[in-house]
N, C-alpha and C positions, 0 to 999 in steps of 0.2 A: 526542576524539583519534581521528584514523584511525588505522588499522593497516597494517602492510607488506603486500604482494602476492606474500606468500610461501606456498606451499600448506601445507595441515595435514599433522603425522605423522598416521598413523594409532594407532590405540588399542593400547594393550597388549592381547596375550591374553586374552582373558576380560572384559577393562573396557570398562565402556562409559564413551562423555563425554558429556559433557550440553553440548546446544549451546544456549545462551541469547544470543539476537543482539538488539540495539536499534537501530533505523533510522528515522530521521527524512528528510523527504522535503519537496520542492514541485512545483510542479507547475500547469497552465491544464486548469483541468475546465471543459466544456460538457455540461449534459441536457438535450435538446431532447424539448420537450412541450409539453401546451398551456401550460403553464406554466412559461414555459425558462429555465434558469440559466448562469449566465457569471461565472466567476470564477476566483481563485488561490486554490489550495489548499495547507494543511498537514499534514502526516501524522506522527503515531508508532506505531511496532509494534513486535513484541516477539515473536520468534520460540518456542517452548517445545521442551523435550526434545531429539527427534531432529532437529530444524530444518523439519519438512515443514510444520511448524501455523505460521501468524502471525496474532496476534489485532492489528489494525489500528483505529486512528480517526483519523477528516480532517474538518480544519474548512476551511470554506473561505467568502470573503468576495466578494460583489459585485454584478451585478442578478440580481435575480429581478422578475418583471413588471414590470419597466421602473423600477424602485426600487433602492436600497440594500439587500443582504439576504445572507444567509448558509444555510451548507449545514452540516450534523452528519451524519457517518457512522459507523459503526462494524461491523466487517465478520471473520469469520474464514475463515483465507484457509487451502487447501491448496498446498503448494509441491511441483512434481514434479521439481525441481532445486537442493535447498537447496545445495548447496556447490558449485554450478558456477561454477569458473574461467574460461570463455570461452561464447560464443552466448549464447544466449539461454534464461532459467528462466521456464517457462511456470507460471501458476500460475489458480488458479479459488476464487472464495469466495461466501459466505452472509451477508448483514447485513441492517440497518435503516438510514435516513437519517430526515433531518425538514430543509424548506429552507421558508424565510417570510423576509418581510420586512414592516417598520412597516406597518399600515395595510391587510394582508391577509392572508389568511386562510393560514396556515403548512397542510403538507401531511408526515404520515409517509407512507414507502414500503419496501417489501420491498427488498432488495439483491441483485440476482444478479452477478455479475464476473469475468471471465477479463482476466488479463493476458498481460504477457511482461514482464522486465526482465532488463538484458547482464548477465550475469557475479555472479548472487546470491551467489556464496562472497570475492567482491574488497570491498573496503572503501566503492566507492561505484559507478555507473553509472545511465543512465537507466530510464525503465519508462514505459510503455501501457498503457491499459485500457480497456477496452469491457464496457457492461452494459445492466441494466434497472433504473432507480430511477426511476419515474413517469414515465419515458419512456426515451430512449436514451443513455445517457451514456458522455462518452471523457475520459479523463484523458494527460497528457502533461505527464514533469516527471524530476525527477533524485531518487536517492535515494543517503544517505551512513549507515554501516551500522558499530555499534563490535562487534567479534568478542570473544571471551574469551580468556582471554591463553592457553590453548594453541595456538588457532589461529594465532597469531605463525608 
């Protein structure tokens, strides 16, 4: 269920809220390396506490060296924009991947990431990403995000 695009109150005096956000995503990832991948990805993540952390994983299906084959990532992300209502929330993370396909030799790789995605505090909008996962990788896709019922 999305949610309205109504901004949050703010917190009572002294309380703090605990922002627990769930976001599902898709998206056309390319890593270009010697060993380059090309496919549709999926993603869920899950924002913790104060909104800035999101711990992320994406699968994603299609060639890797000229084959059928797939990508696993999983990634924790900093947010420097977790409740922004308009522009753009730049964000940067740390993970592992692993991408094979039948018949060849599968490969793990360190994750580094920075993206951007419009409006992280609204219920849905696109996102970008540019990294390093055994070569250079960019992701491009939409993301749709269920808030906690105060943020109504």
């Amino acid at each position: 269920m999305l949610l309205g695009f109504a901004a949050p109150a703010p917190p009572a005096a002294g309380q703090a809220r605990r922002f627990s956000v769930l976001e599902v995503g898709a998206g056309a990832t390319v890593v270009a390396a010697r060993s380059t991948f090309s496919g549709v990805e999926l993603g869920i993540a899950r924002r913790l506490g104060s909104g800035l952390t999101r711990l992320a994983f994406g699968a994603a299906g299609g060639a890797y060296e000229g084959r059928a084959g797939m990508r696993l990532a999983a990634t924790a992300q900093f947010l420097l924009r977790p409740t922004g209502q308009s522009g753009g929330g730049p964000y940067g993370g740390l993970g592992v991947a692993f991408a094979g396909a039948a018949g060849t030799h599968g490969a793990a790789y360190l994750v580094l990431v920075v993206g951007v995605e419009a409006a992280p505090g609204r219920p849905q909008g696109w996102y970008g990403e540019l990294g390093l996962a055994g070569g250079v990788r960019a992701v491009a896709g939409w993301r749709w995000r269920r808030f906690p019922e105060w943020w109504r």
